[in-house]
N, C-alpha and C positions, 0 to 999 in steps of 0.2 A: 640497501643496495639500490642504487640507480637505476633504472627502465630508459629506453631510448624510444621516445614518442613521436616527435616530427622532424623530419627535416625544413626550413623554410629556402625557398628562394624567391627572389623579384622578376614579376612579370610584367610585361608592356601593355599586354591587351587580353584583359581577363576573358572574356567569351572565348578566343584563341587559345590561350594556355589551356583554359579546363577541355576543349574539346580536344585539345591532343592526349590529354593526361587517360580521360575518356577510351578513347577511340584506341590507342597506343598500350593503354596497360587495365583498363575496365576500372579507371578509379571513380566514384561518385563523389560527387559535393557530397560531402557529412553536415556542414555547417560554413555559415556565410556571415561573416560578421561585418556590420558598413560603420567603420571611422569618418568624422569629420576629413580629415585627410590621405586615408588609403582604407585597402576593404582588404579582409583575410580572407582566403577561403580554405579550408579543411577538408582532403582529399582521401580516401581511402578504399578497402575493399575486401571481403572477406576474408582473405588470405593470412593480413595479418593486422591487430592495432596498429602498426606505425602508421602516420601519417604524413604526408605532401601538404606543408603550408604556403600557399601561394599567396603573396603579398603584392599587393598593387597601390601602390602610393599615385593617387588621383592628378597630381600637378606634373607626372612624367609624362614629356614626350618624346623621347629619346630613348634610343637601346640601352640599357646596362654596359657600362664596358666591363667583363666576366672577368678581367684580369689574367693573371698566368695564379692566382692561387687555388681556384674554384679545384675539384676533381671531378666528383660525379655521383649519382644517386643510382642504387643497383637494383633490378628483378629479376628472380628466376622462375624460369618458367620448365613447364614437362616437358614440352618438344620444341627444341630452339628453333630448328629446320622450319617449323608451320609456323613457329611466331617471323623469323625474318620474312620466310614469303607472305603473310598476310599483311606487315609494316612495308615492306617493298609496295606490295598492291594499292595499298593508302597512299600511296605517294610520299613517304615517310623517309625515303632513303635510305635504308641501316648500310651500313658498315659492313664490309665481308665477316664472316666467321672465322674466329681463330680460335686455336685451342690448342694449350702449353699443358705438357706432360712433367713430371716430375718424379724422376728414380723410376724412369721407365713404365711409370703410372699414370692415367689421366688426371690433370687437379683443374684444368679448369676448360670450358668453350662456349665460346661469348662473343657478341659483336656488340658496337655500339651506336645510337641513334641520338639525333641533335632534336630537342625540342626548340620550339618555334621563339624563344630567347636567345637558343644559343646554347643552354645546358648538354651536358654531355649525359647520356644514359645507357650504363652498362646493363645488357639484358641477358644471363646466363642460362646454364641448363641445369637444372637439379640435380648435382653430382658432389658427395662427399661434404664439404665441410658449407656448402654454395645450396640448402634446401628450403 
């Protein structure tokens, strides 16, 4: 059976990226590896092994353009309400809160926040199928 380990995506300005990844969801550098022409970094955090591969190809100086395929990399958290107002307080901007019911049930609530790429990051609340 398959395991699903990291997500990767391309960053502009590594110090940047990892202090948001940091600061926004408590990830650590796990491991930092430096190519001849771009450097990985390996992101993670007790919660769970997945991990955030940040790629930085050294000869970039320009944004990524993220296209219309990308979607988004997700966290759930215990109390959404303190996570938005402490990403608010960062200067992070999140997203208003939304949250879609299903057959008169709650199935999901969530906002979302842009990392300093561009990336989209759904941050939800431990509820049901979303822990």
């Amino acid at each position: 059976m398959a395991k699903a380990i990291h997500s990767m995506i391309r960053v502009l300005d590594e110090s940047r990226s990892v202090e948001f990844y940091e600061a926004a969801f408590g990830l650590t550098s796990i491991e930092r590896i430096d190519f001849d022409g771009f450097t990985l970094i390996y992101m993670s955090n007790g919660e769970s092994s997945f991990e955030v591969e940040l790629t930085v190809n050294k000869d970039r100086t320009e944004p990524y353009d993220l296209g219309d395929g990308y979607g988004h990399i997700a966290f759930c958290v215990d109390d959404l309400d303190a996570e938005h107002a402490r990403l608010e307080a960062a200067g992070y901007g999140p997203r208003k809160i939304v949250e879609f019911n299903r057959d008169g049930h709650p199935f999901a609530r969530f906002f979302f926040v842009q990392d300093p790429d561009g990336y989209q990051i759904e941050v939800l609340q431990r509820l049901g199928r979303f822990h």
